[in-house]
PATI-50215 format. One line per 2 residues: their letters; for each residue x negated, y, z negated of C-alpha. Coordinates in steps of 0.25 Angstrom, whole numbers, m for minus. Layout:
<atoms>
A> X:Y:Z  ... .
</atoms>
This chain:
<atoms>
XX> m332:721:m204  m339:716:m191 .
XX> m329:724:m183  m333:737:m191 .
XX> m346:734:m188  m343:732:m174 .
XX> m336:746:m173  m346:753:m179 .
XX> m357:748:m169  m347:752:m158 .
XX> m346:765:m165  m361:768:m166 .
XX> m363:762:m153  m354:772:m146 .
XX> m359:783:m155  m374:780:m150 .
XX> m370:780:m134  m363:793:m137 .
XX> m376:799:m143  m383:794:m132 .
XX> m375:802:m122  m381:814:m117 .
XX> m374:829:m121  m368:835:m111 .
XX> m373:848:m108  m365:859:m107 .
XX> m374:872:m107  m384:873:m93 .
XX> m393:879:m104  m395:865:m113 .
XX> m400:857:m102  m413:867:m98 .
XX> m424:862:m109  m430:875:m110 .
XX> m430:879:m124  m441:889:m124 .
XX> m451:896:m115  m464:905:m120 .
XX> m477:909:m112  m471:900:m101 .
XX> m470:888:m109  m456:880:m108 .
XX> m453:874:m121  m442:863:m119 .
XX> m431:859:m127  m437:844:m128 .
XX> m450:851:m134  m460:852:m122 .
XX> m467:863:m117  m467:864:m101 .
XX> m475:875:m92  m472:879:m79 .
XX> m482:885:m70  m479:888:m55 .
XX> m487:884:m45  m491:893:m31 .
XX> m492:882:m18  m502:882:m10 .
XX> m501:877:4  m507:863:5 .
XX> m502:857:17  m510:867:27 .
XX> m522:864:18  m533:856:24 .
XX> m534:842:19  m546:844:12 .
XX> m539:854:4  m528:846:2 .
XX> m534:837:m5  m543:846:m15 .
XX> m529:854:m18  m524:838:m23 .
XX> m537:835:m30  m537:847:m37 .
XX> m523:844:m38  m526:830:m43 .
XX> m536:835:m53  m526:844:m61 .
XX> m517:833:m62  m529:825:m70 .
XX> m529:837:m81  m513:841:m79 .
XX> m502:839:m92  m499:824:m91 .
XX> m485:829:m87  m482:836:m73 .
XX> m470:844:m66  m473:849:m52 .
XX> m459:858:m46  m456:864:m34 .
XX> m444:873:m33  m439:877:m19 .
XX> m429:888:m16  m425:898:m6 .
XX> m436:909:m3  m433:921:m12 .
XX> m437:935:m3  m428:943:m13 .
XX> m441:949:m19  m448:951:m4 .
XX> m433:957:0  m431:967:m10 .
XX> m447:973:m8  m444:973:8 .
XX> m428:983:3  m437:990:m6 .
XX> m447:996:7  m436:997:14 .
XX> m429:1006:6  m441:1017:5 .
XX> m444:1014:21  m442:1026:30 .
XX> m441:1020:44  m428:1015:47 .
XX> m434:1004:58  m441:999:47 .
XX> m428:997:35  m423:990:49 .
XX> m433:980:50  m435:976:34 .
XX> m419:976:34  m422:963:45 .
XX> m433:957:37  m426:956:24 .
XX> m415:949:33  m424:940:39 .
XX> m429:937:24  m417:933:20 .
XX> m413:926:30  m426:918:31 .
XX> m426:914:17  m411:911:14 .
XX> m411:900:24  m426:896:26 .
XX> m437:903:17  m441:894:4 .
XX> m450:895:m8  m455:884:m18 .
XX> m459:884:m32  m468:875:m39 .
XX> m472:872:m53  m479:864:m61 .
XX> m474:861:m75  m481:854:m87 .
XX> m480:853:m102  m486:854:m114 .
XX> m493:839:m118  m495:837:m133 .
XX> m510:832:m137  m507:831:m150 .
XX> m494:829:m158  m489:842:m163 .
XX> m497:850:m154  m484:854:m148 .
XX> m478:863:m160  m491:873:m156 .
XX> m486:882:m144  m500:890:m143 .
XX> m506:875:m140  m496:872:m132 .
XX> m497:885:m123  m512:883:m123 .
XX> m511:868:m118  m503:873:m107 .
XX> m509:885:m104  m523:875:m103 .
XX> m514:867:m94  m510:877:m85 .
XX> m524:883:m82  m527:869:m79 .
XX> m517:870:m68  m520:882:m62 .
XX> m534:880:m61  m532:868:m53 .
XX> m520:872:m43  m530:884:m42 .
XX> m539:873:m36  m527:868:m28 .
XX> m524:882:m21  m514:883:m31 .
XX> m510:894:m39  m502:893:m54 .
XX> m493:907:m54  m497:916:m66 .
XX> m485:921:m70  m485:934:m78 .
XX> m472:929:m89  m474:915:m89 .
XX> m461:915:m96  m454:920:m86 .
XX> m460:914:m74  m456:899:m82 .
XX> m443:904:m86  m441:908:m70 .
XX> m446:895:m64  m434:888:m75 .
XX> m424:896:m70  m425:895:m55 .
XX> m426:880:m58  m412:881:m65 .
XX> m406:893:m57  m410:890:m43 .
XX> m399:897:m37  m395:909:m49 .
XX> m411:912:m49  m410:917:m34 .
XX> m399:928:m37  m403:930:m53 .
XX> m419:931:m57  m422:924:m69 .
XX> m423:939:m73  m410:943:m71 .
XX> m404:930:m78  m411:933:m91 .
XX> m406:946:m92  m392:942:m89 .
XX> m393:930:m99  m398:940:m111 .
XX> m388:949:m107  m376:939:m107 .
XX> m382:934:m122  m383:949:m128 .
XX> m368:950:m123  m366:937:m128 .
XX> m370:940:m143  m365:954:m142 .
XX> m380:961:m142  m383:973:m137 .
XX> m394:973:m125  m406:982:m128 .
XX> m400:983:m144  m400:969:m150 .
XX> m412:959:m148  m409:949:m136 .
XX> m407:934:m143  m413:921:m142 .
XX> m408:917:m129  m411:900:m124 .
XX> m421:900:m112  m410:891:m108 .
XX> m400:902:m104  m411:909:m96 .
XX> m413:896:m87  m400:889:m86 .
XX> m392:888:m73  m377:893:m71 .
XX> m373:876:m72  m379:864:m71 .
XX> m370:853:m66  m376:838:m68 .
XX> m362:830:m66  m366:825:m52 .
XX> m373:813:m49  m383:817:m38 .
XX> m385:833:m40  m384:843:m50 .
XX> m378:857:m48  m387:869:m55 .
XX> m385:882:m55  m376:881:m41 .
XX> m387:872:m34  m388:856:m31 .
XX> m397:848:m35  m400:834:m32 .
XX> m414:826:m37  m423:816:m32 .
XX> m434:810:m34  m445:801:m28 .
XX> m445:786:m31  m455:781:m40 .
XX> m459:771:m30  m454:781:m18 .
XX> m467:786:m14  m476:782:m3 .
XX> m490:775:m4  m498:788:m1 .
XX> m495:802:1  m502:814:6 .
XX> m506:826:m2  m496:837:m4 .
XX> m484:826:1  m474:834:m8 .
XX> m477:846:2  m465:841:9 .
XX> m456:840:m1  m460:853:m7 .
XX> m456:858:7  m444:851:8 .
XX> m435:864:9  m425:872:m1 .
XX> m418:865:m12  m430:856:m15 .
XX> m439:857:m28  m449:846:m30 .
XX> m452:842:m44  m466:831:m48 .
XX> m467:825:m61  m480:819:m64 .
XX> m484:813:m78  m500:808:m80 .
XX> m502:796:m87  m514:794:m98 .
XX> m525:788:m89  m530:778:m98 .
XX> m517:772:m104  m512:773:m89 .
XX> m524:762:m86  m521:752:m96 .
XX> m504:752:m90  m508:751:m76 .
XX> m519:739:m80  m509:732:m88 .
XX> m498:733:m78  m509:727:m68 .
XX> m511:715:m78  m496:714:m79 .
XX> m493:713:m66  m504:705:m61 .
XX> m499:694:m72  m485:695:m65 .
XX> m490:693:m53  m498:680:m55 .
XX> m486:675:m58  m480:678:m46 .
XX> m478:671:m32  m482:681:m21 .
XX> m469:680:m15  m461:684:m26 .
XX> m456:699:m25  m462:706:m34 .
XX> m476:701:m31  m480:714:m22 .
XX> m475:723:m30  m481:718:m42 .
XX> m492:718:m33  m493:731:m28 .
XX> m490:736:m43  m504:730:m47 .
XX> m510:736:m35  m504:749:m39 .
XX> m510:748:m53  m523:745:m50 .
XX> m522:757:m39  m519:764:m53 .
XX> m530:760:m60  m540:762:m50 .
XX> m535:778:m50  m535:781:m64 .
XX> m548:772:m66  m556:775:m56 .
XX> m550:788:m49  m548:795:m61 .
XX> m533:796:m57  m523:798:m68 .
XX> m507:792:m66  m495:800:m64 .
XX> m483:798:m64  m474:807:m53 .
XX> m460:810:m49  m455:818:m41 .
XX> m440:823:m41  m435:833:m28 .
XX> m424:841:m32  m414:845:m21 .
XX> m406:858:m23  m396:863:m14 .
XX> m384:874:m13  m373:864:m10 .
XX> m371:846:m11  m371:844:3 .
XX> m385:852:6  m390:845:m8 .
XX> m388:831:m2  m393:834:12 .
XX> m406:840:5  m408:828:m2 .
XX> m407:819:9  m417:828:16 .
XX> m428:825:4  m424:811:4 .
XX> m427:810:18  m438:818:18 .
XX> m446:810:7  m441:797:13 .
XX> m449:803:26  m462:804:16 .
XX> m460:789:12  m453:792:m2 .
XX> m441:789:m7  m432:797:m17 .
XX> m421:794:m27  m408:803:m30 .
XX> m407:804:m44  m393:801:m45 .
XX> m386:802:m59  m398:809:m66 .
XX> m397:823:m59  m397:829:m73 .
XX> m410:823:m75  m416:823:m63 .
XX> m415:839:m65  m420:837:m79 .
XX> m433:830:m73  m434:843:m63 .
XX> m433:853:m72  m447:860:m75 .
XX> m449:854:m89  m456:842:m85 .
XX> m448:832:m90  m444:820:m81 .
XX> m430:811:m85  m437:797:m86 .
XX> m426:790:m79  m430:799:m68 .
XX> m445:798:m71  m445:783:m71 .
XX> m439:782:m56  m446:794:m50 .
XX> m459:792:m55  m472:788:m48 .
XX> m486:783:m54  m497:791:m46 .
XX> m512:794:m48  m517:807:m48 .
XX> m520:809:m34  m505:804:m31 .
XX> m500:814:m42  m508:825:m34 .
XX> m504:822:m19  m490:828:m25 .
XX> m497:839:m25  m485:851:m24 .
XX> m487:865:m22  m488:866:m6 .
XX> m479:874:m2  m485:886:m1 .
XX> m478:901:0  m483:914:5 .
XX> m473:923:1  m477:936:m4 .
XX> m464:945:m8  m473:958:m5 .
XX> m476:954:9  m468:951:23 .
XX> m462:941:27  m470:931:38 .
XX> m461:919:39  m457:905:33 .
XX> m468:895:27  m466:884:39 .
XX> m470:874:27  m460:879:18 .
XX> m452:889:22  m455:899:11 .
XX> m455:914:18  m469:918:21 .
XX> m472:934:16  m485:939:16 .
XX> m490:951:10  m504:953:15 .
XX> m507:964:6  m505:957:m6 .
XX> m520:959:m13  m516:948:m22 .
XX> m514:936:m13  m523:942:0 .
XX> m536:947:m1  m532:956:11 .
XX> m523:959:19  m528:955:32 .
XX> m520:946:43  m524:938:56 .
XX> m514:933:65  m519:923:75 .
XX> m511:917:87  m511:912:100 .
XX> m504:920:109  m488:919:109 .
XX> m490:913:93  m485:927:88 .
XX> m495:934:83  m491:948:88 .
XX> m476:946:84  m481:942:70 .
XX> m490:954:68  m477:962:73 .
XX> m469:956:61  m480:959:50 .
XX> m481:973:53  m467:974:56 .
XX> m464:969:41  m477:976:35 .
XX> m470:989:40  m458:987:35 .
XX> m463:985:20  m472:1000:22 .
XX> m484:994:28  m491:1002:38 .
XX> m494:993:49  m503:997:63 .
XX> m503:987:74  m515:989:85 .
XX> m508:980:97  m520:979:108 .
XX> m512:970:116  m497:970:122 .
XX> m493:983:112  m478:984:118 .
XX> m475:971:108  m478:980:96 .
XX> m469:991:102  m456:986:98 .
XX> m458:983:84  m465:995:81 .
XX> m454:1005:87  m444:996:79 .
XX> m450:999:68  m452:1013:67 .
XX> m469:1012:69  m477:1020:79 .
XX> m483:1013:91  m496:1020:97 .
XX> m500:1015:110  m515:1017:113 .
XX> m519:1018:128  m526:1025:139 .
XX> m515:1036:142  m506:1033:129 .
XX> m501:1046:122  m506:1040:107 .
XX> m522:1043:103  m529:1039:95 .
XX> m544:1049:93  m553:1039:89 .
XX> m563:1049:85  m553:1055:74 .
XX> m558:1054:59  m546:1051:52 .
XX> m543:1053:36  m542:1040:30 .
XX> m540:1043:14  m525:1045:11 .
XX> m520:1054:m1  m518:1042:m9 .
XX> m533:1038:m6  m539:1050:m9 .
XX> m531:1050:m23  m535:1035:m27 .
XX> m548:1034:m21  m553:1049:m27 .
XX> m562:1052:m13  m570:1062:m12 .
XX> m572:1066:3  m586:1072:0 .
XX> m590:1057:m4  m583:1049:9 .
XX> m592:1043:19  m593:1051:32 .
XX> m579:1050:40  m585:1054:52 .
XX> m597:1044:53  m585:1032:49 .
XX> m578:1037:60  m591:1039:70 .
XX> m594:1023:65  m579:1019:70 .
XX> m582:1028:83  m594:1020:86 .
XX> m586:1007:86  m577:1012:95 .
XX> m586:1018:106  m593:1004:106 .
XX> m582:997:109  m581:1006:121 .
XX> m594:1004:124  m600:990:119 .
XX> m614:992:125  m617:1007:118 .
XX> m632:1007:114  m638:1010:101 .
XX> m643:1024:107  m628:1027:112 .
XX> m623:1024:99  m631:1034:94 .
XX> m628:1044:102  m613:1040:102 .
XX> m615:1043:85  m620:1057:88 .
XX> m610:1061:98  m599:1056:88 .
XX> m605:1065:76  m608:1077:88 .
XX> m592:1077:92  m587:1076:76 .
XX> m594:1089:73  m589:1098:84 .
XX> m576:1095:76  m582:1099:66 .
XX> m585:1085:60  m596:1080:52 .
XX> m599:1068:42  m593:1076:31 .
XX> m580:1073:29  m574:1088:25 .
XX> m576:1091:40  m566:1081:44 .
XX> m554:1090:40  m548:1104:41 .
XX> m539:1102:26  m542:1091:18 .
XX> m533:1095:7  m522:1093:14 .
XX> m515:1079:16  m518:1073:26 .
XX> m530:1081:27  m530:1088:39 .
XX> m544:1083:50  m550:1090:59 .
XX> m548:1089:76  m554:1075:79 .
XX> m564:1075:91  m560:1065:103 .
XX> m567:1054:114  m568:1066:121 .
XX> m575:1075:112  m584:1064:110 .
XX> m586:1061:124  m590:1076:127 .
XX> m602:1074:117  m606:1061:124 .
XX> m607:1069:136  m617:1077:133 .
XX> m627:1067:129  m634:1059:140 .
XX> m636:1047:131  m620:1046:128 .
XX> m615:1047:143  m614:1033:143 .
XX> m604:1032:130  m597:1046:136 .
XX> m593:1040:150  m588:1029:143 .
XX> m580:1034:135  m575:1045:144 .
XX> m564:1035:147  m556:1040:135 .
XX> m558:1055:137  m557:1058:152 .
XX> m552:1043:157  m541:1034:156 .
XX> m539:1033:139  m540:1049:139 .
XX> m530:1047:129  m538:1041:119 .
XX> m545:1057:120  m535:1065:111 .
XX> m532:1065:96  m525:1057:89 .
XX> m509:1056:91  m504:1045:83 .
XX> m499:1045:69  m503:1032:62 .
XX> m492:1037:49  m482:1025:56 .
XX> m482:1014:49  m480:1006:58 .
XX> m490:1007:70  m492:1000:83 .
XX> m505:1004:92  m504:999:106 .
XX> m516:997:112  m512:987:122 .
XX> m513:997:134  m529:998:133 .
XX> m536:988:141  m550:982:142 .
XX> m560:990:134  m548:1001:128 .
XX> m543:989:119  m553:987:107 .
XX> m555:1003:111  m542:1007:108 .
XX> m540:996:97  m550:1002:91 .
XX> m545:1017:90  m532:1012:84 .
XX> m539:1003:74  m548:1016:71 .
XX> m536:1023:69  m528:1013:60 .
XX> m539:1009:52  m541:1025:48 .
XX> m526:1025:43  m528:1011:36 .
XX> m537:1019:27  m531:1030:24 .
XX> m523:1024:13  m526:1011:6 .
XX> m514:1011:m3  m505:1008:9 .
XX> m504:994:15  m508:995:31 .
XX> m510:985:42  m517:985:53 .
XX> m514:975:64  m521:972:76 .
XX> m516:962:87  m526:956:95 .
XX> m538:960:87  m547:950:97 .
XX> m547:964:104  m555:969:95 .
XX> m563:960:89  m565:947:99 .
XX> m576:947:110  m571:956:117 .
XX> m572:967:108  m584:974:102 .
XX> m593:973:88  m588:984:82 .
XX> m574:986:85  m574:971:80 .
XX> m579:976:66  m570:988:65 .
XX> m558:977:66  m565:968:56 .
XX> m567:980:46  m553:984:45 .
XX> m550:969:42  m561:967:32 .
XX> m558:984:25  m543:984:28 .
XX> m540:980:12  m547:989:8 .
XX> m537:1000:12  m524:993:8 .
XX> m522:987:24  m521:975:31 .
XX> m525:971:44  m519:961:54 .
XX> m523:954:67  m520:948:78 .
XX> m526:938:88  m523:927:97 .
XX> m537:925:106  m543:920:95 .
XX> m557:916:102  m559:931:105 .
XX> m554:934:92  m566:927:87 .
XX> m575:930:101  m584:942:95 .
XX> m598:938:89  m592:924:87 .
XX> m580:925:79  m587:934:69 .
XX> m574:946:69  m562:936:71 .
XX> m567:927:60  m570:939:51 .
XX> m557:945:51  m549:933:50 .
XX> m558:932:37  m555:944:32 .
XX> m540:942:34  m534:933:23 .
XX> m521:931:31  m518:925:44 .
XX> m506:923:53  m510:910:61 .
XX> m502:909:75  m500:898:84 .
XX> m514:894:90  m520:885:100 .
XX> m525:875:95  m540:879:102 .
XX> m538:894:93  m533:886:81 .
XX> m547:878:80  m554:890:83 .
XX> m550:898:71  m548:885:60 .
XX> m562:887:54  m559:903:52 .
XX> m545:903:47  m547:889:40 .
XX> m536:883:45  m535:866:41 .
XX> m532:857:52  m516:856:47 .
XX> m516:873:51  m524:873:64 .
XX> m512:862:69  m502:869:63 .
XX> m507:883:70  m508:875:83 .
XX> m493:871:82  m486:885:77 .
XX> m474:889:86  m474:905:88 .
XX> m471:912:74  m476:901:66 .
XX> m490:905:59  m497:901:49 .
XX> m500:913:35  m512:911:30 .
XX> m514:921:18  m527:918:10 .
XX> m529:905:8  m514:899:10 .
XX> m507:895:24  m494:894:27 .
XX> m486:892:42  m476:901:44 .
XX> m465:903:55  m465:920:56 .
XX> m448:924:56  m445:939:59 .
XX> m432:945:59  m423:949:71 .
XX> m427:962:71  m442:960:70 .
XX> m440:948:81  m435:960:90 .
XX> m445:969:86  m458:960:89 .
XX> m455:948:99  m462:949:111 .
XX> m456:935:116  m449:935:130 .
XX> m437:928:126  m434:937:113 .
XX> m437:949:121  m427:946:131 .
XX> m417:943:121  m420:954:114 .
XX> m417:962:128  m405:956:131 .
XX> m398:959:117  m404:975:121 .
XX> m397:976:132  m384:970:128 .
XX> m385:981:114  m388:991:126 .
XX> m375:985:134  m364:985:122 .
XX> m371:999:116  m368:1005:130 .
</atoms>
């Protein structure tokens, strides 16, 4: 009888252990918890409901440290108000251009000029080359879930979807205060069902979009049940199959294999961490490379039952230690332990700080075991550098990648060695989302985020994100300001830009490129064959104009008085000192020589046929027509002799009607010859020229870029040649174009009527190109550009090619990459030059 009874304990003993073990999984599909998902809401198997949001970074460490640390109050005050239970996720991966790519073949396909096809056919190659072996982009998230107020609460989904909608406006009005911005995606079900499956398919989600996966799993189901696609109704398919990987395999004891990819975990000791830290710390472990995600799991605990714990483990442990001798070992702990809780205390009492409890688990991912475990060691050493120390979670990589999933649930063997009590302000100093990304698939491609290494593509007529177009580039001489303006319009020409480059100084360096590619290059100077006829009125309403605008030519504004106005500015920059009666004069004159053309200020007499298109104009005076008026009144011999140099004197050339086609485009107008007083003169008739054509069409994206605009604009240039410049950049939007410039003597740049041009064109251009700059050029422009401290050093430091973008109000440092043909096309150093002889002449050899 005893022996039965002995058996039959053994039995149900054995039968209780065997209850115990865990089942062995043998679908991918039954370990992902997902069991639903509607209006972006993830219902999980165990009956939560989890909501994922992503989260756009904002560059925090080039912030100043003021803002810094509103960004983590603001921070700090979200966390007060948050869902008691947090999931911060970072996901990093190689940089996917494929979008930005398949744009560039498309213009490539419909583009005529062969020189061109060449040149995009290098950039795509230079794309892909850049980001298979350096270019990165990060993810980040936030995830919480749904938090019962009351028992029961959770069978009602419309409460649940309103908490959380509450919740999430919560959020977005405080990153919003942060510099942040919480993505608005247009299918939230989609976007979530996304983010899941690069989680799970970090390698099958580059090669197969989570579009194409669910058409290829409804497909295989249809077949599977002998359905008909388009006939029968599509059936109930798990969310499961949609999100699983190709295998998960969690036999090892220090990595997992899923979806072709290892994994390793870490995470950071509870009592790993150092005494203080400075704001944004995970900035470098964000930005620690490829292969490394970042998860942070932080739980609020109740502020009031919070107190009474922490008080009563101080009475505790100062009862222990009275009955200890001060030599025993555990004597400083305990003591530090009370000082700890009273440090406790004092925040949640009198700081109004709430307690936390973080951990934070890395995640290393890598194509092979051997660069697994080198990665690892990297972060291990890495941290150990910052003062913390990490454990391997050896034996429990099934769930360690449990507690990095996006469902916010945490395995408490894990949570009770990883986990770290902080206040509020020490929960907020892990602030995450600084690593910023300017990548803007429509645009070009400027280089890699130094901080990064995310590729760098701006599109500066994207009217969402830039308020114009407008760009400066700024540089001390050699930074390379003139080869980065080269590759900007180099690669805005190549995705059907129209581009016009006025180069007042050393115009042979834009030569090259622009024969290269095809563009027309127009050199203005006394004796050059190209002219210009500054007196020309030009028409500047296309077709395409004229049938959206609706314009009645009876109603337009006189053309020939805006042209005489535009003369008048011109002539002054010839002659600075004219007087007021001069002026007058020089007016009449103007309107005298326009009507033996048979040009008045009604705009009908401009043309011979205006049906046809382009209408046809008729013969424009010249200087010297004018100059013959001049003559013949005593008071305007002064301004005649003057300007006699252009019609009987050395620029003659300017005397003649325009030759030049501006249809190109691509265009380069050298004015590098004209010396002294010629320069703003004959910067002037291009600009004249240009900005007529810009006008004509403000359907059609255009740039205008002028190098060394100190020419015409700094002290020694004139009023209104300055204003001319300012206009185009402050009314350039307005007709679908952009204008760009360049600069490195940055006090003439500011040198007229005290800054007041310079400054205002640098205002009214939300982007800029920073250069190297010494460090006397760097303090002068830090109050107008708004550069902190951390970015004037930085500048100071750049090597040549390294800038830093500033579109609107983000800032990134970038090192500018160009590909070999472009290299060829723009260098002007000595060094390339001479190499790029040598491998000429050797081509010249084996050719002949």
């Amino acid at each position: 009888m005893i022996q039965n009874s002995s058996e039959k304990r053994k039995k149900a003993a054995k039968q209780r252990k065997k209850a115990k073990k865990p089942e062995k999984l043998e679908f991918v599909q039954d370990f992902i918890p997902v069991k639903s998902l509607q209006h972006g809401i993830i219902e999980t198997t165990d009956g939560r409901y989890i909501r994922i949001l992503e989260i756009e970074p904002i560059n925090f460490m080039l912030r100043s440290g003021e803002e810094q640390f509103n960004i983590i109050s603001s921070f700090a005050s979200w966390l007060k108000i948050s869902p008691m239970r947090l999931q911060f996720k970072s996901m990093t991966r190689k940089a996917d251009s494929d979008k930005h790519i398949a744009m560039i073949h498309e213009e490539l396909e419909v583009e005529e000029s062969e020189e061109c096809r060449h040149l995009g056919e290098g950039y795509i190659c230079l794309i892909k080359d850049v980001g298979s072996r350096e270019a990165l982009t990060r993810r980040f998230f936030l995830i919480f879930q749904y938090e019962e107020i009351r028992r029961g609460d959770g069978d009602d989904f419309s409460l649940i979807y309103g908490m959380m909608q509450t919740a999430e406006q919560n959020a977005r009005a405080y990153f919003l205060q942060c510099g942040n911005t919480i993505l608005q995606q247009k299918d939230p079900d989609e976007a979530t069902a996304e983010i899941l499956y690069m989680f799970f398919n970090r390698r099958s989600c580059v090669d197969e979009p989570f579009s194409s996966r669910v058409n290829r799993v409804v497909v295989d189901t249809m077949a599977a049940k002998d359905k008909v696609i388009g006939v029968d109704p599509i059936p109930q398919i798990r969310m499961a199959h949609f999100l699983s990987p190709r295998g998960i395999d969690l036999t090892h004891y220090n990595y997992v294999m899923m979806d072709g990819l290892y994994y390793s975990f870490l995470f950071i000791k509870g009592n790993g961490y150092p005494g203080m830290v400075r704001a944004g710390w995970m900035s470098a472990l964000i930005n620690a490379g490829d292969g490394i995600d970042i998860d942070i799991q932080l739980r609020r605990e109740n502020r009031s039952k919070t107190i009474d714990k922490v008080a009563q483990r101080i009475r505790l442990n100062r009862t222990k230690l009275k009955s200890m001798q001060d030599t025993s070992t555990d004597y400083e702990e305990l003591t530090n332990s009370i000082q700890a809780g009273y440090f406790i205390k004092n925040g949640i009492a009198n700081n109004n700080e709430d307690l936390f409890y973080m951990s934070v688990f890395i995640t290393v991912s890598a194509k092979g075991y051997e660069e697994l475990m080198w990665r690892k060691q990297q972060i291990v050493d890495m941290l150990k550098s910052m003062d913390m120390y990490v454990s391997d979670c050896r034996f429990q990589q099934e769930a360690a990648l449990r507690s990095v999933m996006p469902f916010l649930k945490i395995e408490p063997s894990l949570e009770k060695k990883s986990r770290r009590n902080v206040l509020t302000s020490g929960a907020a100093s892990a602030y995450m989302f600084t690593s910023f990304e300017m990548s803007d698939d429509t645009g070009v491609l400027l280089g890699i985020n130094r901080h990064n290494n995310s590729l760098c593509i701006v599109d500066l007529f994207n009217t969402k994100k830039n308020k114009n177009a407008n760009l400066n580039l700024l540089g001390t001489s050699g930074a390379g300001k003139t080869f980065t303006m080269q590759l900007l319009a180099l690669r805005m020409r190549m995705r059907g830009i129209q581009c016009f480059i006025l180069a007042p100084i050393k115009g042979h360096e834009f030569r090259r490129a622009c024969k290269k590619i095809g563009g027309e290059f127009i050199k203005i100077a006394p004796g050059s064959p190209h002219c210009i006829n500054i007196m020309e009125i030009r028409h500047t309403i296309s077709p395409e104009m004229e049938l959206i605008d609706e314009i009645d030519y009876s109603e337009m504004d006189s053309m020939l008085a805006r042209k005489i106005q535009q003369l008048m500015t011109f002539f002054s920059l010839l002659i600075p000192d004219m007087s007021n009666e001069e002026e007058q004069m020089l007016d009449e004159a103007l309107i005298q020589t326009y009507a033996k053309f048979g040009i008045t200020h009604d705009n009908d007499s401009l043309y011979i046929d205006r049906s046809v298109s382009p209408p046809k104009m008729k013969k424009m005076p010249i200087i010297g027509d004018l100059h013959k008026e001049l003559l013949e009144n005593p008071m305007t011999k002064r301004i005649a002799i003057i300007i006699s140099r252009f019609v009987t004197g050395s620029a003659q050339s300017f005397n003649q009607q325009t030759n030049v086609d501006l249809s190109n485009k691509y265009i380069v107008l050298d004015l590098s010859e004209l010396k002294g007083k010629l320069l703003p003169v004959g910067m002037f008739i291009a600009l004249d020229y240009v900005w007529d054509t810009v006008k004509a069409d403000r359907t059609k994206k255009k740039a205008i870029m002028i190098d060394e605009i100190w020419q015409l604009i700094g002290a020694s240039s004139n009023r209104m040649a300055a204003e001319f410049c300012l206009t185009i950049f402050k009314t350039i939007r307005g007709f679908g174009g952009a204008a760009v410039s360049a600069t490195q003597d940055l006090s003439d740049f500011f040198g007229l009527e005290d800054g007041k041009y310079g400054r205002a064109i640098i205002n009214n251009s939300k982007n800029k190109i920073i250069l190297n700059l010494e460090p006397d050029e760097a303090k002068y422009v830090q109050e107008v550009l708004k550069l902190t401290k951390t970015e004037i050093r930085s500048v100071t430091r750049f090597e040549r090619g390294e800038a830093l973008v500033c579109s609107n109000n983000n800032k990134v440092p970038v090192v500018i990459k160009a590909s070999k043909e472009e290299q060829e096309m723009i260098t002007t150093d000595r060094a390339e030059l001479e190499a790029l002889l040598k491998e000429r002449q050797q081509e010249q050899t084996h050719s002949a």
